[in-house]
C-alpha positions as CSV (number, residue, x, y, z in Angstrom):
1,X,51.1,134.4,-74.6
2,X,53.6,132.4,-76.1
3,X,54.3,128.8,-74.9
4,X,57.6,129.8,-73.6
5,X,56.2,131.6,-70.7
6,X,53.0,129.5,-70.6
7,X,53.6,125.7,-71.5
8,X,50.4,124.3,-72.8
9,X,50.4,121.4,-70.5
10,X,49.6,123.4,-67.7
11,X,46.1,123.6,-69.3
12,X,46.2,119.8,-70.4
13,X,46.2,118.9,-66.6
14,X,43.2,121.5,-66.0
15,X,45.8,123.8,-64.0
16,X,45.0,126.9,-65.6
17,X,43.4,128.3,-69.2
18,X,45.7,127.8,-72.3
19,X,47.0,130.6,-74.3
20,X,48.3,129.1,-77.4
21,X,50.9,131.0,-80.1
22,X,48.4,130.6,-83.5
23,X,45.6,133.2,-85.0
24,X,43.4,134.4,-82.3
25,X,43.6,133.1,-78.6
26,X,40.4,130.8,-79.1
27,X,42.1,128.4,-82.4
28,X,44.5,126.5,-80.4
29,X,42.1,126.9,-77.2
30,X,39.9,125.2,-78.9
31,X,41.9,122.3,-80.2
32,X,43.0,121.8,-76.9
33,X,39.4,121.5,-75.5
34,X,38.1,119.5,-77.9
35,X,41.3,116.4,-77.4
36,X,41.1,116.9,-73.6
37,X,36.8,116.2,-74.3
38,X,37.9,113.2,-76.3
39,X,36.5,114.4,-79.2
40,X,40.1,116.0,-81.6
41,X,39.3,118.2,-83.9
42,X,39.3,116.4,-87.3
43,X,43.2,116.1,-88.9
44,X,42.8,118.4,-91.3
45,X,41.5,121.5,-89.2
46,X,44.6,121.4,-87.0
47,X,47.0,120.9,-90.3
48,X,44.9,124.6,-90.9
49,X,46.0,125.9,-87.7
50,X,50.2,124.6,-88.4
51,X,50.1,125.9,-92.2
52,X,48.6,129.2,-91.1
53,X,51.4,129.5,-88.0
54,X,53.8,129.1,-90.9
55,X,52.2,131.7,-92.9
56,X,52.5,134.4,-90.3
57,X,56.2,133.5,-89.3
58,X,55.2,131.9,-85.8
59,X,57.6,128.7,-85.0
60,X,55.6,128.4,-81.7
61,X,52.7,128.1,-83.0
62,X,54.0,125.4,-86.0
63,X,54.8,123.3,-83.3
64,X,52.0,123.7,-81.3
65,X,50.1,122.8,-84.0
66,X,51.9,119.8,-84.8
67,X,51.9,118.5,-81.4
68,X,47.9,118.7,-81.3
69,X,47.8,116.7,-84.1
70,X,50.7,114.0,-83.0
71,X,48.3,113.5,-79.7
72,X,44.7,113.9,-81.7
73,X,46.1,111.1,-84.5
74,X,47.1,109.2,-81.4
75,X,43.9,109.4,-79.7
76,X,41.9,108.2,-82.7
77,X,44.1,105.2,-83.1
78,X,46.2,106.4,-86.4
79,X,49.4,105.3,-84.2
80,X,52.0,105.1,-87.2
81,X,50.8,108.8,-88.5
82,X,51.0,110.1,-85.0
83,X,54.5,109.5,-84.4
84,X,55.7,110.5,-87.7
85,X,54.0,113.8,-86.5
86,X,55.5,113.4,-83.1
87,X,58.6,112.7,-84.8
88,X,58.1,115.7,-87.0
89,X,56.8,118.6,-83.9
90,X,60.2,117.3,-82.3
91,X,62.7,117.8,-84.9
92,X,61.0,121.5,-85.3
93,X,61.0,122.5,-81.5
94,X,64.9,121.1,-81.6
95,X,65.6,123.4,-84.5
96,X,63.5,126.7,-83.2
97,X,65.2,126.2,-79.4
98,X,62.3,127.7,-77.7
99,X,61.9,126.5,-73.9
100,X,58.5,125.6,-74.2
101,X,58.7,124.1,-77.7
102,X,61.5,121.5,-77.2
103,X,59.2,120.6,-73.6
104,X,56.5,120.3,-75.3
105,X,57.6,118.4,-78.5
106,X,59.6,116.2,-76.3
107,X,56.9,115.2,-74.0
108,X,54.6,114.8,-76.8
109,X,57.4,112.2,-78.4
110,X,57.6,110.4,-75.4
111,X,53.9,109.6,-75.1
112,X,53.9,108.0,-78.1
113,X,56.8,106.3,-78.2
114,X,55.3,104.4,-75.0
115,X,52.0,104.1,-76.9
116,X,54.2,101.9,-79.5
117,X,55.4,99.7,-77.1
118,X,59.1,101.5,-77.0
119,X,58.7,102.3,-73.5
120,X,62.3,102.5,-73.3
121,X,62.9,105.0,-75.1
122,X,60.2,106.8,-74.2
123,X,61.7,106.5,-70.4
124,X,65.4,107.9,-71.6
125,X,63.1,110.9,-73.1
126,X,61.1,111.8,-70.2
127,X,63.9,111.1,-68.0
128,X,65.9,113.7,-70.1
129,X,62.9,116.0,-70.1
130,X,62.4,116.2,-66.4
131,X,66.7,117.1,-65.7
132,X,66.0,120.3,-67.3
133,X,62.1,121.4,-67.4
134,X,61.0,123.9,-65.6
135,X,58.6,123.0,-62.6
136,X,54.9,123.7,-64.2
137,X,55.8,120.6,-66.7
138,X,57.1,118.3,-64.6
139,X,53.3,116.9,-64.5
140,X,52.5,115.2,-67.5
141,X,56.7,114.5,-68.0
142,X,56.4,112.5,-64.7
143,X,53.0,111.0,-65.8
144,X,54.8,109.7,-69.2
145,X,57.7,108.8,-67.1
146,X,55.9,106.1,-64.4
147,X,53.8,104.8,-67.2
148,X,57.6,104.1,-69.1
149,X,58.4,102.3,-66.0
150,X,60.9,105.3,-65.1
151,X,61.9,106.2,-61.7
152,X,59.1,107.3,-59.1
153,X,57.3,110.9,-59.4
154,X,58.8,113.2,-57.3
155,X,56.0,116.0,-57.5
156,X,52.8,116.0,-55.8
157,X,50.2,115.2,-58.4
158,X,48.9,112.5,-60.9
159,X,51.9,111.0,-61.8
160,X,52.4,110.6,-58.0
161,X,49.1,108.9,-57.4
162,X,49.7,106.5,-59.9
163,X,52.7,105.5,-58.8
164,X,50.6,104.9,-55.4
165,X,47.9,102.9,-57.3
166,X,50.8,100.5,-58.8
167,X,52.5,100.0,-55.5
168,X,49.2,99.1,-53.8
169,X,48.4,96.6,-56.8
170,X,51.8,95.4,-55.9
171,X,51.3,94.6,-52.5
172,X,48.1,93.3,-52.4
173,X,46.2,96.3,-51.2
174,X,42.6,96.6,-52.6
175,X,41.5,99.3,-50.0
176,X,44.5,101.4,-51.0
177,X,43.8,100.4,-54.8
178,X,40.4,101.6,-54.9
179,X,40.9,104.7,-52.7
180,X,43.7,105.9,-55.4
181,X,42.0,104.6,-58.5
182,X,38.3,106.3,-57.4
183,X,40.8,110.1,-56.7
184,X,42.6,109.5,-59.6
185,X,39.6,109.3,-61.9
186,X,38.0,112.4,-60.3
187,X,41.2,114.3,-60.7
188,X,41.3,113.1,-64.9
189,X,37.7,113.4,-65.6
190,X,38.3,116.2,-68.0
191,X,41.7,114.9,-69.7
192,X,40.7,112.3,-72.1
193,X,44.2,110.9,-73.0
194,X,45.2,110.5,-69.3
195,X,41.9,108.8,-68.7
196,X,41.9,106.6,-71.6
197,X,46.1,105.8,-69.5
198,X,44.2,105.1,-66.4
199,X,41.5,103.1,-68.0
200,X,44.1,100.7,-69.7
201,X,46.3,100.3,-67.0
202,X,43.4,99.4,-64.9
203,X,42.3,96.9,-67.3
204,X,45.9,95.1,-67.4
205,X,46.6,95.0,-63.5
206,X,42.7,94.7,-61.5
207,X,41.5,91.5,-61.6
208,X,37.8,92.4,-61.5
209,X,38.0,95.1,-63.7
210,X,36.0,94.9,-66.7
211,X,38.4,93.2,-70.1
212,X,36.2,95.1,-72.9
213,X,36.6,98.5,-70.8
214,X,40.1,99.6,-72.3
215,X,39.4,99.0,-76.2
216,X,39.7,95.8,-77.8
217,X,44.1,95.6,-77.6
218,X,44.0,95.5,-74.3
219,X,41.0,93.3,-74.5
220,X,42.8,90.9,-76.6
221,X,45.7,90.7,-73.7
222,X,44.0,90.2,-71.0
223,X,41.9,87.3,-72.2
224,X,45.0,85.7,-73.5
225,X,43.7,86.1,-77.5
226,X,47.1,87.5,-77.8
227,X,50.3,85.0,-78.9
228,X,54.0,85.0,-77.5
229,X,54.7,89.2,-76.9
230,X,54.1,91.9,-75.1
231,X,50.8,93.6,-74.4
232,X,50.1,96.7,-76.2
233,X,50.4,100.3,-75.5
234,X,54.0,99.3,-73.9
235,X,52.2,98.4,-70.4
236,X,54.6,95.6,-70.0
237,X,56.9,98.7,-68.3
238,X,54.8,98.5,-65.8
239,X,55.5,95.1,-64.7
240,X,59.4,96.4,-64.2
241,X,59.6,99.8,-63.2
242,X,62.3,100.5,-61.5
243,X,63.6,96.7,-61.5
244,X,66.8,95.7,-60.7
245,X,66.3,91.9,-60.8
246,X,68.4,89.8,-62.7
247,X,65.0,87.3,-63.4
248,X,63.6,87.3,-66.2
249,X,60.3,87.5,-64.6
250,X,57.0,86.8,-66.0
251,X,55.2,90.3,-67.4
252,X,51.7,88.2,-67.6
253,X,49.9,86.1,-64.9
254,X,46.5,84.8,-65.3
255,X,44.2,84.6,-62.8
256,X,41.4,82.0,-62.6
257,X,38.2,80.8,-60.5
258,X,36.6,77.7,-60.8
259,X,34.1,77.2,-63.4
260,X,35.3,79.8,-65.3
261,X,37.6,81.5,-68.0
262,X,40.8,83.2,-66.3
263,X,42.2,86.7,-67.4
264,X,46.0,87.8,-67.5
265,X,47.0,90.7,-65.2
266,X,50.4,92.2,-65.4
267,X,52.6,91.0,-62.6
268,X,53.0,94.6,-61.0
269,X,49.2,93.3,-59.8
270,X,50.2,89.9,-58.5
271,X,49.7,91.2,-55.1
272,X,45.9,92.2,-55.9
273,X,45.8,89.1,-57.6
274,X,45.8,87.1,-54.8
275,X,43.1,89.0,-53.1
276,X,40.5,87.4,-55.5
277,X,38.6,85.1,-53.1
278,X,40.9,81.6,-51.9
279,X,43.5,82.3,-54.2
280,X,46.7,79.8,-54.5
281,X,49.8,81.5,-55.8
282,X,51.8,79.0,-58.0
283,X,56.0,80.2,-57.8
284,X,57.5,81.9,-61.7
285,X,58.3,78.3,-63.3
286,X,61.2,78.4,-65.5
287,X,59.4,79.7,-68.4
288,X,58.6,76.5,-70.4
289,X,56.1,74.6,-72.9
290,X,54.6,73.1,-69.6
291,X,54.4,76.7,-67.7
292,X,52.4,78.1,-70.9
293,X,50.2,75.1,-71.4
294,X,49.3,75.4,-67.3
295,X,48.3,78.9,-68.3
296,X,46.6,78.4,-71.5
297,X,44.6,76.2,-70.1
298,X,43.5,78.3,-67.3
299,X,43.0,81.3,-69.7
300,X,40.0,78.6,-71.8
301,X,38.2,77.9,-68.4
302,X,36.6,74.5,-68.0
303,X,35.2,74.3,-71.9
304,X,38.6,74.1,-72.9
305,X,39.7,73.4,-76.7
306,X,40.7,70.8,-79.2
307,X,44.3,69.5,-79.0
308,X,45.2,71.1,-82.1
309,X,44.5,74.5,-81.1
310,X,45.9,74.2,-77.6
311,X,49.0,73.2,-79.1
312,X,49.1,75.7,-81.3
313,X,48.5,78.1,-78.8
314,X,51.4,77.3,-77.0
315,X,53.8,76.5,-79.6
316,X,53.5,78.7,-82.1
317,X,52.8,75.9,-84.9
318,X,50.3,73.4,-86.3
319,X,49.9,70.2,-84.5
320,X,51.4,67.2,-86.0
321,X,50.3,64.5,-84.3
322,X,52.8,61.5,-86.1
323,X,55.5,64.1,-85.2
324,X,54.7,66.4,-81.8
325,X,52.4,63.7,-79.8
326,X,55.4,62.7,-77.4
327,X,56.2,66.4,-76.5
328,X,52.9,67.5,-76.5
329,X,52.3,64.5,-73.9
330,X,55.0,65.5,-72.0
331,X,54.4,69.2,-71.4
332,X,51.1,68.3,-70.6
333,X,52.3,65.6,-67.7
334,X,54.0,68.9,-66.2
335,X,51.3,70.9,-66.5
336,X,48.8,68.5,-64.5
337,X,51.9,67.9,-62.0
338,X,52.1,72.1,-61.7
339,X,48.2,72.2,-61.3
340,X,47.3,68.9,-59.3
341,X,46.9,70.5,-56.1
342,X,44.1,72.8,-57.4
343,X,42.3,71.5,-59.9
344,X,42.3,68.8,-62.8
345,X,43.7,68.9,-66.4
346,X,41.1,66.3,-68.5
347,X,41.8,65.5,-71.8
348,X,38.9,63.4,-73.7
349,X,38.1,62.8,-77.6
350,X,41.2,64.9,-78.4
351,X,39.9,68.1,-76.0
352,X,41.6,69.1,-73.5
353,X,40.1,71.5,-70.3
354,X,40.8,72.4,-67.1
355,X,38.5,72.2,-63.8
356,X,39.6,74.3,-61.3
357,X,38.8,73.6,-57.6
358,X,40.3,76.5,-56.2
359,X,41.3,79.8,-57.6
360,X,45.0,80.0,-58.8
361,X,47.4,82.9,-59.9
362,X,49.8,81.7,-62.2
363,X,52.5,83.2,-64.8
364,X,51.9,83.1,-68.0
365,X,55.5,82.7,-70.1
366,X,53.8,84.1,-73.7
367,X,54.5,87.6,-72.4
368,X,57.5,87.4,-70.9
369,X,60.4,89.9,-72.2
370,X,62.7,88.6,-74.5
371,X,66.2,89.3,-74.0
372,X,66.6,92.3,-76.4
373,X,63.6,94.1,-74.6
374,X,65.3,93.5,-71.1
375,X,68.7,94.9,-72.8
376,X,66.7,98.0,-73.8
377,X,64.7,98.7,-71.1
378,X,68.4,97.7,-68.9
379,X,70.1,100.6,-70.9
380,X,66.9,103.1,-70.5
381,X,67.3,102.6,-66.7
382,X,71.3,103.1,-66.4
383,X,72.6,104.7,-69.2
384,X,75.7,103.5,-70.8
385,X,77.2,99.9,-70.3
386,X,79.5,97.5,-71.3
387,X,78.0,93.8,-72.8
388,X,79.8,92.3,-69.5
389,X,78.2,95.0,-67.0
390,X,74.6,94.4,-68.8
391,X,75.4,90.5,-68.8
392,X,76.1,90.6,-64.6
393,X,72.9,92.9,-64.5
394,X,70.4,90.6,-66.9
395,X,72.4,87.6,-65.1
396,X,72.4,85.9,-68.7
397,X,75.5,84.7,-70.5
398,X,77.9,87.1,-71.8
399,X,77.2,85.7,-74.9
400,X,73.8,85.9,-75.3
401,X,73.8,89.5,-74.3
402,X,76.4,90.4,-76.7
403,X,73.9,88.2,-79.2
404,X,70.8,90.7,-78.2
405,X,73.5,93.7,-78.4
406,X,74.5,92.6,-82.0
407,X,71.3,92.5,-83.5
408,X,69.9,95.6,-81.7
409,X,72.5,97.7,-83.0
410,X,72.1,96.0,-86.7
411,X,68.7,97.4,-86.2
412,X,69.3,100.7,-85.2
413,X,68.1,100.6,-81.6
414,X,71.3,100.6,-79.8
415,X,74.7,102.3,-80.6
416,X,78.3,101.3,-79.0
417,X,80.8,103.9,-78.4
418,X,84.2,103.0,-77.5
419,X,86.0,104.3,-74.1
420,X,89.4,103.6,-74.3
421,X,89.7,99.6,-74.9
422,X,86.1,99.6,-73.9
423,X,82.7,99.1,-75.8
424,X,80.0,100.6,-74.6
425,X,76.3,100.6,-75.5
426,X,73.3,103.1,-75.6
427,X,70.0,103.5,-76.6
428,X,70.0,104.9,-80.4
429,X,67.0,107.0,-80.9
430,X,67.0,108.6,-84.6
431,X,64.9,112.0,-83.6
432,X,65.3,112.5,-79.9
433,X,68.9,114.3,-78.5
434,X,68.7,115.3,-74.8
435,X,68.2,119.0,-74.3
436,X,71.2,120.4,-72.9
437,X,70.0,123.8,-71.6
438,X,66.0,124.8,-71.8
């Protein structure tokens, strides 16, 4: 049966058996199976399966095939050959116009366009997808769509639970976090790529989860290995589904316990955060030198680290001490100041460490969005806008938006249209066009 009448990611959420469009009924099956197990077949065995749909005429199938190995390429790690295939199985299901081809090639792009930290656009696509998709996908679209940080789930299901496990992060709930993490995991066992979703997000927003237990990218994050950016697998959506806020609030905070080293958690968890025995909440600084030394420090735990690699840490550069002593000095005045209440910055024979006395949560500015991300992920959210409507939205200068606009649309992520004497902006995204009729 032909993915038309029988999309393939009604089988991908264990709702029923899949009936793919290539060879004989058990070649696709099987492909399937085996990336749901989380063991893909190897690349070239599913290139097999797309040359031989091309052989006997069947454009289903091609794309089919090309999807599998989009999602099996992503799930082994190969992330730059899995969205050229992505891009590839999308182009072909646009050109073919088959219901469930375009679905499935779209949903398939929007997956990994999250995976490569364009959660924006992967938000416009799943957005798009679930307009005009019939019902038995809405699923996995809504799935990609709340990991984007797009607009809630509407149907019952995983996608819906999630968005229950983020908003009990959110408030501080870990009865209602573990009770929809624990049915969440029974209801993935058998999908590998949603469970290897769940795993990550975990990692990034439960204090007390394990760091190594999502690979070693997420690992990296969380223990603040990471400099100034974004945490991978574009989980810094998470932090602002759905956010109207003109802050440019933090994306990290660490959390740390006397005695020992602290761990960043996503702000969507600052809630559950604070559950973590006596915990202190320290308010979203400005964003400074002295905000990310504060959480550096609590990142290293009481053995701390030499000057030069603290400073480094936090700037960016190599320490100096002829020329960067005085700021240095002075960042780290305000970071004692920040922390005095709680613990005790020491600095002795040019090492510098922190001693906690009570646990704190506190934001950490190396991951917060710069403003070209917020414009993005801005524009996934609400669609066209003038530079003046996304300045009074951002609530940055008109300037500096226009600044972000100009270089985004030098680089080919954003497009301006004019309406009447008007500019407008949109997201520019060189393979995906919104289905108008599936």
């Amino acid at each position: 049966m032909a993915p038309a009448s029988r999309p393939p990611i009604a089988a991908f959420l264990g709702l029923q058996g899949i009936h793919p469009g290539v060879g004989s009924d058990t070649d696709l099956d099987t492909a399937w199976a085996a990336l749901a197990g989380g063991e893909p077949l190897q690349d070239e065995v599913v290139a097999d399966l797309e040359q031989q749909a091309r052989q006997d005429a069947r454009a289903d199938g091609v794309v089919e095939a090309a999807c599998l190995r989009a999602l099996g390429l992503a799930h082994v790690g190969d992330m730059a050959a899995a969205l050229a295939a992505g891009r590839r199985a999308f182009r072909m299901g646009r050109t073919e116009k088959l219901r469930g081809c375009e679905v499935l090639a779209g949903v398939v792009l929007a997956r990994l366009r999250r995976l490569t930290g364009r959660a924006h656009l992967a938000a416009r696509i799943a957005t798009a997808l679930r307009d005009v998709a019939p019902a038995p996908w809405h699923p996995w679209v809504e799935w990609e769509l709340v990991l984007a940080g797009g607009a809630d789930a509407a149907s019952p299901g995983p996608a819906l639970e999630l968005r229950e496990l983020l908003d009990a992060a959110k408030a501080g709930d870990p009865a209602g976090f573990a009770s929809r993490l624990a049915s969440l995991t029974q209801r993935l066992s058998r999908l590998a790529p949603m469970v290897e979703d769940l795993a990550r997000v975990r990692t990034a927003i439960d204090p007390r989860a394990d760091p190594a237990a999502a690979g070693p990218e997420v690992e990296a994050w969380v223990r603040g290995h990471l400099g100034y950016g974004p945490p991978p697998f574009g989980l810094a959506a998470l932090s602002h589904a759905d956010s109207d806020s003109t802050e440019a609030e933090s994306v990290a905070w660490v959390v740390a316990s006397p005695g020992a080293p602290g761990r960043r958690v996503l702000s969507a968890a600052r809630g559950l955060a604070a559950t973590v025995g006596d915990t202190a909440t320290l308010p979203d600084g400005p964003g400074g030198r002295s905000d990310a030394l504060a959480s550096t420090l609590a990142l290293l735990g009481p053995q701390g680290a030499d000057d030069e690699q603290v400073f480094g840490v936090v700037y960016g550069f190599s320490y100096v001490p002829s020329l960067h002593r005085g700021t240095f000095d002075v960042a780290l005045h305000r970071a004692r100041a920040l922390l005095a209440s709680h613990g005790e910055i020491r600095r002795e024979e040019g090492r510098i460490s922190l001693e906690l006395r009570q646990a704190v949560v506190l934001a950490d500015p190396r991951s917060a969005p710069a403003t070209d991300a917020r414009v993005l992920g801005h524009l996934a959210r609400s669609g066209q806008l003038s530079a003046r409507e996304l300045a009074r939205h951002l609530g940055v200068s008109l300037r500096t938006t226009q600044d972000a606009l100009r270089g985004l649309v030098e680089d080919g992520a954003c497009q301006q249209r004019r309406a009447g004497r008007a500019v407008l902006y949109d997201l520019e995204d060189t393979t995906f066009q919104p289905p108008t009729e599936i």
